[in-house]
KOLRODO-372293 format. One record per residue: residue in three letters; z, y, x of N, C-alpha, C in turn. Coordinates in steps of 0.2 Angstrom, whole numbers, padded with zeros to 4 digits, always signed. Layout:
<nodes>
ALAZYXZYXZYX
...
</nodes>
This chain:
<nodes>
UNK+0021+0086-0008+0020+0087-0015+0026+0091-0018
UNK+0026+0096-0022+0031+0099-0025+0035+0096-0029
UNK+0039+0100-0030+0045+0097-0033+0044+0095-0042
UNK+0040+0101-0043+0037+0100-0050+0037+0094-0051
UNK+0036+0089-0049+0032+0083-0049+0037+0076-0048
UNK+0036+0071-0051+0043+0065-0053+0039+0060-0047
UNK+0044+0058-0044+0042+0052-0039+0037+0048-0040
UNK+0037+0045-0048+0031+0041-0051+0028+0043-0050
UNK+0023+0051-0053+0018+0053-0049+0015+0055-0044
UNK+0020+0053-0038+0017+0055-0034+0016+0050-0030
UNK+0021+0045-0033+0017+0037-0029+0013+0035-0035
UNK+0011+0036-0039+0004+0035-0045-0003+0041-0041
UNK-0002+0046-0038-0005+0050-0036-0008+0045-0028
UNK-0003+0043-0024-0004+0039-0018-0009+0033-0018
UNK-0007+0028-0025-0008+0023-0026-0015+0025-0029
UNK-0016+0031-0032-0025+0030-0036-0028+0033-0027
UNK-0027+0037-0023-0030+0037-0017-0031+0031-0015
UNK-0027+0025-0012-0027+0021-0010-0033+0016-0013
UNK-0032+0014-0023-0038+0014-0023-0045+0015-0024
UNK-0046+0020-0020-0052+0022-0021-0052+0033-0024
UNK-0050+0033-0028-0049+0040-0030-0050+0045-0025
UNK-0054+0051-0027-0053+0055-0019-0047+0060-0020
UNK-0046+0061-0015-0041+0065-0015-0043+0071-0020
UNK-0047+0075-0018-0050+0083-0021-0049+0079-0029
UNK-0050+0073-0033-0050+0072-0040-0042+0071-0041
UNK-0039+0068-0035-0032+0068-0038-0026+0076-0038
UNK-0029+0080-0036-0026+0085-0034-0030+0090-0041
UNK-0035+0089-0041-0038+0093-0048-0032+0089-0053
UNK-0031+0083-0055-0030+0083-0061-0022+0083-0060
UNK-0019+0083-0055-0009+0086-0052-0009+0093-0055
UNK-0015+0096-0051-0015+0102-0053-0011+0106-0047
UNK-0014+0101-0040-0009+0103-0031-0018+0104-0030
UNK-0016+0108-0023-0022+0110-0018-0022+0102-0012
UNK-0025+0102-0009-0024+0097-0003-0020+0095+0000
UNK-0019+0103+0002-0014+0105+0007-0007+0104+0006
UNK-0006+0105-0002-0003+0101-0004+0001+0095-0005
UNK-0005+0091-0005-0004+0083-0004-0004+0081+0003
UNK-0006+0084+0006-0004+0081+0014+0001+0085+0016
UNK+0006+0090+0013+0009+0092+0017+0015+0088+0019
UNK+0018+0089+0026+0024+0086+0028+0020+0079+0032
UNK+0016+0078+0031+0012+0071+0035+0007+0073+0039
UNK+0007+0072+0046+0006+0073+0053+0000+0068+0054
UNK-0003+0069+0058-0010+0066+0059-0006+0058+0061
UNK+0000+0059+0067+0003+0053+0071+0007+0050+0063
UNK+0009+0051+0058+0011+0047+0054+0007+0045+0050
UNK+0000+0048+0050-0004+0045+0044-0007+0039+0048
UNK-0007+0039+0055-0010+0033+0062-0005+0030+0061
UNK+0003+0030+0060+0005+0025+0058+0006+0022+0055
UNK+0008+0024+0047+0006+0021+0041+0001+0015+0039
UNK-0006+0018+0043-0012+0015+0042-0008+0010+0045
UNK-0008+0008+0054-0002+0003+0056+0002-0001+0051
UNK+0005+0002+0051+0012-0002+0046+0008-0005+0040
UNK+0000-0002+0037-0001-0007+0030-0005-0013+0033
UNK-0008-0013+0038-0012-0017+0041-0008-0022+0044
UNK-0002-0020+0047+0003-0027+0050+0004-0027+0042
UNK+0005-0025+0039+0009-0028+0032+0004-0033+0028
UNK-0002-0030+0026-0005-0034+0026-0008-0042+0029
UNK-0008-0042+0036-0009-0047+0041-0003-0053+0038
UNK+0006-0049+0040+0010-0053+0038+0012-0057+0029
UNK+0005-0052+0023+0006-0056+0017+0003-0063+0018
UNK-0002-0063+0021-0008-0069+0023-0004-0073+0026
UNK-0002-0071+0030+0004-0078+0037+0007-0082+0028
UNK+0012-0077+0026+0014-0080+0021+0011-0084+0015
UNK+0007-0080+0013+0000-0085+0009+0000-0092+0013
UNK-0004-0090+0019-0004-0099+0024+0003-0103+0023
UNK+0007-0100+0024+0013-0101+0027+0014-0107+0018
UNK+0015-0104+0014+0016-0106+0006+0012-0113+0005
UNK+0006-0110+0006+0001-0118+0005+0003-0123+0009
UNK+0001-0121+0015+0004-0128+0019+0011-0132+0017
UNK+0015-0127+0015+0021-0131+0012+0021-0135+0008
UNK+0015-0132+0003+0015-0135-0004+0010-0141-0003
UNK+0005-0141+0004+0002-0146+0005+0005-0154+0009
UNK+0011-0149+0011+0016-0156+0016+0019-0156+0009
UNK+0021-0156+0006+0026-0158+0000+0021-0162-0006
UNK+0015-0160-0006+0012-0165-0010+0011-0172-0004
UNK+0010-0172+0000+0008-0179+0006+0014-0181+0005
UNK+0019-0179+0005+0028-0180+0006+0029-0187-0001
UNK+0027-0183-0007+0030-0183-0013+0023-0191-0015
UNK+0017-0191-0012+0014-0197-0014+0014-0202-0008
UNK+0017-0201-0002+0021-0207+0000+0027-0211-0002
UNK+0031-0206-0006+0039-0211-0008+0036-0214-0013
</nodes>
């Protein structure tokens, strides 16, 4: 993305992709081409990103479980004493 542009737009730009947005409506309303928006990202770092959001993902869940089960051993805990 050009320099024109403040980091908050362009992770505001990333972040409406990610929801849903297409690219071609994000880039009309930035006022960038595509080419633009993908410049500097390589097919192998967009295949790893995907990667790293999917473990990322995977690992909020571990933690999720990870949280309840705590909170479920701590109530059995708490109405034994």
């Amino acid at each position: 993305m050009p320099k024109g542009h403040t980091k908050e737009q362009i992770v505001a730009a990333i972040t409406a992709q990610e929801g849903g947005e297409t690219t071609k409506e994000i880039c009309r309303r930035m006022g960038i081409s595509t080419a633009t928006f993908y410049s500097g990202i390589g097919v192998s770092e967009l295949r790893e990103l995907r990667q790293l959001r999917e473990e990322n993902d995977k690992l909020k869940r571990l933690v999720a479980d990870l949280a309840l089960d705590k909170h479920i051993l701590q109530e059995v805990i708490s109405k034994k004493l």
